[in-house]
C-alpha positions as CSV (number, residue, x, y, z in Angstrom):
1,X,0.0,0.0,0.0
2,X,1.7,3.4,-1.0
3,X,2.2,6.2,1.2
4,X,1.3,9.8,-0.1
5,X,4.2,12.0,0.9
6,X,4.2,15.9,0.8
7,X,6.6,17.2,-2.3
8,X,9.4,18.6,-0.2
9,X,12.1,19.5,-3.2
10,X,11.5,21.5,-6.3
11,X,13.6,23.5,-8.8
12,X,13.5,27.3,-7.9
13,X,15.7,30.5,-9.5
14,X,16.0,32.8,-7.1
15,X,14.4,34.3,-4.1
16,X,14.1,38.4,-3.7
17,X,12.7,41.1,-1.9
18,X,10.2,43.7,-3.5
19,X,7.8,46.1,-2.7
20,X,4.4,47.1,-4.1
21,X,4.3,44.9,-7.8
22,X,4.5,41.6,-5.9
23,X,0.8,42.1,-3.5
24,X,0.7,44.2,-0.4
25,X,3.4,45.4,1.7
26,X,7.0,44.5,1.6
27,X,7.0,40.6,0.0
28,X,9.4,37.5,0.1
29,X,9.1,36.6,-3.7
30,X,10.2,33.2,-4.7
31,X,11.0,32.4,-8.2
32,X,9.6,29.1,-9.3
33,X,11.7,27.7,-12.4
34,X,9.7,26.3,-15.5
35,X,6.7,28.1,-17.6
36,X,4.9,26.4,-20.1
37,X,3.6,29.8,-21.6
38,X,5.8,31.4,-23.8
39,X,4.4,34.9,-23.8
40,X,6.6,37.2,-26.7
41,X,7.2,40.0,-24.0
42,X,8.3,37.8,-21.2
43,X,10.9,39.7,-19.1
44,X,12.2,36.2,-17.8
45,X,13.6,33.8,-20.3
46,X,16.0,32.2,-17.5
47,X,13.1,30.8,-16.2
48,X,11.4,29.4,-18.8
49,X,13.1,25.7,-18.0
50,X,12.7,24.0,-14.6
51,X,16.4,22.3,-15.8
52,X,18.2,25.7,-15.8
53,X,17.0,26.0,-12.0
54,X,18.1,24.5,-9.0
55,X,16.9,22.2,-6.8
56,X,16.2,23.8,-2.9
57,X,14.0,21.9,-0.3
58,X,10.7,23.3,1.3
59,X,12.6,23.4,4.9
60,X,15.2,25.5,2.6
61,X,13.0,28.2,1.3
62,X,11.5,28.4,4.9
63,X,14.7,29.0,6.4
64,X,15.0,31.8,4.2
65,X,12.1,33.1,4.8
66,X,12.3,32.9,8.1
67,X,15.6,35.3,7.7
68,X,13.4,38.1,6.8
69,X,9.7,37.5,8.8
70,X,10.1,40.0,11.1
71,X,11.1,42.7,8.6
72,X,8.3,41.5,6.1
73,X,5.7,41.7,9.2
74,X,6.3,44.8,10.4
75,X,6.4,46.2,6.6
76,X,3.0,44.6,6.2
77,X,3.7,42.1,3.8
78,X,4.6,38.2,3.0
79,X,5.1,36.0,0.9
80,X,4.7,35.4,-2.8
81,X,5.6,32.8,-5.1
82,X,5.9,33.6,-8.6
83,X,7.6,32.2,-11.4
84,X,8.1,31.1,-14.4
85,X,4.7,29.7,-13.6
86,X,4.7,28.4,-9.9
87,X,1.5,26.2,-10.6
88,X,3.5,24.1,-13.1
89,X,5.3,22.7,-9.7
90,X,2.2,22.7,-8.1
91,X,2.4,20.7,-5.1
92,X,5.6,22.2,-4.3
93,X,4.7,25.4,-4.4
94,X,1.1,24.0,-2.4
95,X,3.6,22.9,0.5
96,X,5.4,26.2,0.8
97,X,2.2,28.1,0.3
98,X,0.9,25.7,3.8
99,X,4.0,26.1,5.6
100,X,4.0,30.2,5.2
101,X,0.6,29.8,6.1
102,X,1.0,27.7,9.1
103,X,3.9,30.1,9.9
104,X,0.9,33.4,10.2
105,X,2.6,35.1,6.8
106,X,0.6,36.6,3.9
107,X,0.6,34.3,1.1
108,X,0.3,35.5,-2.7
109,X,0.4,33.4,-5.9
110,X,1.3,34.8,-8.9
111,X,-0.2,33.0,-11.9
112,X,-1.3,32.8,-15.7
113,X,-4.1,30.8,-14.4
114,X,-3.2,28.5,-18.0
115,X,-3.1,25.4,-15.2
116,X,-5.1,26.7,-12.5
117,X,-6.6,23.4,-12.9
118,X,-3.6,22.1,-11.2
119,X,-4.6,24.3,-7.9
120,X,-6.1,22.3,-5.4
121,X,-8.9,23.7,-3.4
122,X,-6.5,22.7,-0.5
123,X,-3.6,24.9,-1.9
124,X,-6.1,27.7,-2.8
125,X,-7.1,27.4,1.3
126,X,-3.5,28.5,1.6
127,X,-3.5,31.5,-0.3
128,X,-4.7,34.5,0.7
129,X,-4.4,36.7,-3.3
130,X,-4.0,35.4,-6.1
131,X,-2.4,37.7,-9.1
132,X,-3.6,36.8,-12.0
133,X,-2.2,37.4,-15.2
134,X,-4.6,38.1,-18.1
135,X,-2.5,38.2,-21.3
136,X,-5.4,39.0,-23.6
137,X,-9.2,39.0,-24.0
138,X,-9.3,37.8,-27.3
139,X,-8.3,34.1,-28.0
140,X,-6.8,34.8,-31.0
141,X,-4.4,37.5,-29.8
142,X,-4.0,35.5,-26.4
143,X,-2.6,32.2,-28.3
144,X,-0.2,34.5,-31.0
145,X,1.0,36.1,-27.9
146,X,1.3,33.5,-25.4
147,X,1.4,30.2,-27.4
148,X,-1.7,28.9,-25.2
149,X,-5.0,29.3,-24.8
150,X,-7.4,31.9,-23.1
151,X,-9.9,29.7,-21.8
152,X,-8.0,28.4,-19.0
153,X,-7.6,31.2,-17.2
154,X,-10.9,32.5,-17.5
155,X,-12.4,29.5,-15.6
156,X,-9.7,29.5,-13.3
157,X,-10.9,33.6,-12.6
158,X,-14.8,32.2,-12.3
159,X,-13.4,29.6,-9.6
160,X,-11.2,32.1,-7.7
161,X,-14.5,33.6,-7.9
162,X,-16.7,30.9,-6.3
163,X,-13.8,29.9,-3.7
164,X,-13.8,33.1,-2.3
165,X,-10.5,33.9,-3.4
166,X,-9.4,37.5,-3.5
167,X,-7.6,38.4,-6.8
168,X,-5.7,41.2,-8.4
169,X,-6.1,41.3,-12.0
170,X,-2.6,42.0,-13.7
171,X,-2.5,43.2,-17.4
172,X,0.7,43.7,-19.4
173,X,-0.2,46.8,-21.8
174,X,1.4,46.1,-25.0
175,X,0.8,48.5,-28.0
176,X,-0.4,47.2,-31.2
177,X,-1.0,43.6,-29.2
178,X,-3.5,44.5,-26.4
179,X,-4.5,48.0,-26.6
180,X,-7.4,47.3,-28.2
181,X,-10.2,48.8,-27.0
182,X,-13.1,46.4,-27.5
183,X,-10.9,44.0,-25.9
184,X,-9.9,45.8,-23.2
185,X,-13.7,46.3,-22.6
186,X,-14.2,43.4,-22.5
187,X,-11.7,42.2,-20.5
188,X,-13.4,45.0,-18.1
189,X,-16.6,43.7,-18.2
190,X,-15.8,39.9,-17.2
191,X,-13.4,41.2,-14.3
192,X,-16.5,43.6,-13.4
193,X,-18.4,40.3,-12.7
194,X,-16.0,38.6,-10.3
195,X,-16.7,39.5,-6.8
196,X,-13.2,39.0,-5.5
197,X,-11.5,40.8,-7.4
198,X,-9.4,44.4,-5.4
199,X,-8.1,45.8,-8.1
200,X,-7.0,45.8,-11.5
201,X,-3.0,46.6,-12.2
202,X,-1.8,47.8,-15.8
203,X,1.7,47.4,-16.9
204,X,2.7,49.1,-19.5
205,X,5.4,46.7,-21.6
206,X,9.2,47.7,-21.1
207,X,12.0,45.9,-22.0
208,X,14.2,45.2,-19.5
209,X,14.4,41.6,-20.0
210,X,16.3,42.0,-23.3
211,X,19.8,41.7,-22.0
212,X,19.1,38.3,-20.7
213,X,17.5,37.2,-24.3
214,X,21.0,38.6,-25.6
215,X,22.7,36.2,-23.1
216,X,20.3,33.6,-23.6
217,X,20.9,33.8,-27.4
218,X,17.3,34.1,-28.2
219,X,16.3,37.0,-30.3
220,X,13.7,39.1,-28.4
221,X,10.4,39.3,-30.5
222,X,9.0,42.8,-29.2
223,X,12.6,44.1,-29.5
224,X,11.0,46.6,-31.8
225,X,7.6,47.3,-30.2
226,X,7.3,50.5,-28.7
227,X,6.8,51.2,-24.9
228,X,3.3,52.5,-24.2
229,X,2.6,56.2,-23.9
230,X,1.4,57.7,-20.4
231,X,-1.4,58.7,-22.3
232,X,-2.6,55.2,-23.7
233,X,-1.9,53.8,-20.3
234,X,-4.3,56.1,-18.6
235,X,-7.0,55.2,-21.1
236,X,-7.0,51.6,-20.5
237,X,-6.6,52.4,-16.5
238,X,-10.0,54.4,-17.5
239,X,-11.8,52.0,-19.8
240,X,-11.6,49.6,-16.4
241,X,-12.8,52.0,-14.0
242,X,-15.6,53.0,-16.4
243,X,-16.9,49.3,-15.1
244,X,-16.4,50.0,-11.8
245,X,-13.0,48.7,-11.3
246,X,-9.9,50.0,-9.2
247,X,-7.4,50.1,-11.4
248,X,-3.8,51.2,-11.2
């Protein structure tokens, strides 16, 4: 008869500190390696594999953590766990999601929502905001930008939704790929129809990540896509709260 033991290893990239983009307060963000999204303006290449990471132990990361609590407390934050895409190591990242929570900390996952069907309800329990990234609201633009499919992460959204799971909508503002504004409106409206939702964050594309495509020798596809303008941010910031959203 087999014994079902907690996953107590995975393969991470790094582990930082941030403030503000990463949920509230001053957050413990842990890099979970592998992504099987391949969105064209990823900032984060180097995690694209989970063999290019390293392998660290739950009771690692928690020692870590532990390092930092008491600042993280006071500076009203926690923990996150991000990626790559952290659900693609799912009961990993489930485990250190419990023991943070065990341990009275915040707990964010940040997520495409492409495999929220590998969240558990038991792993949700453990997290108390989910950032959701919503690449696109049409399913054509979603797969030629991503490589998967929009459907996913929709019903993922509607089952945040019925678990009672606060979100924060995340959208990357990309001219020429999703500025468009029937999409955005209707991006709008379906966030508009989730009760758990706190806000809704806009980022406008940059390109930082290009050095590491240069080091990575892989050519970077919006290398020649413009950064948004202040102004066309503000109008897809406005085209959300026109629905009755927070957005940022």
């Amino acid at each position: 008869m087999s014994t079902v033991r907690a996953v107590t290893t995975g393969r991470i990239h790094s582990w930082d500190l941030s403030t503000g983009v990463d949920g509230p307060g001053t957050r413990f963000v842990l890099f979970v390696s592998g992504c099987p999204l391949r969105c064209l303006y990823c900032a984060n290449p180097d995690t694209w594999h989970m063999r290019d990471g390293r392998e660290a132990t739950v009771e690692e990361v928690m020692a870590e953590i532990e390092t930092y609590r008491a600042f993280i407390t006071i500076a009203g934050g926690g923990v996150t766990v991000t990626g790559g895409e952290p659900l693609l190591q799912s009961a990993f990242t489930g485990e250190v999601l419990r023991r943070c929570k065990e341990a009275g900390l915040h707990t964010a996952l940040d997520t495409s929502g492409f495999l929220g069907a590998r969240a558990s309800d038991e792993l949700l329990a453990d997290t108390d905001l989910v950032l959701l990234d919503i690449k696109s609201f049409d399913r054509t633009a979603y797969r030629h930008l991503t490589g998967g499919e929009l459907a996913p992460t929709l019903n993922f959204a509607s089952r945040l939704d019925r678990l009672g799971v606060r979100m924060w909508i995340r959208y990357v503002l990309v001219p020429g790929w999703t500025d468009d504004t029937e999409s955005v409106d209707g991006l709008a409206d379906f966030v508009a129809g989730l009760g758990t939702v706190d806000r809704v964050d806009i980022l406008p594309f940059h390109k930082l990540g290009a050095a590491k495509y240069e080091a990575l020798g892989i050519p970077f596809p919006l290398r020649d896509i413009p950064v948004p303008t202040p102004e066309l941010v503000e109008r897809v910031r406005e085209q959300f709260r026109a629905h009755g959203l927070p957005a940022y």
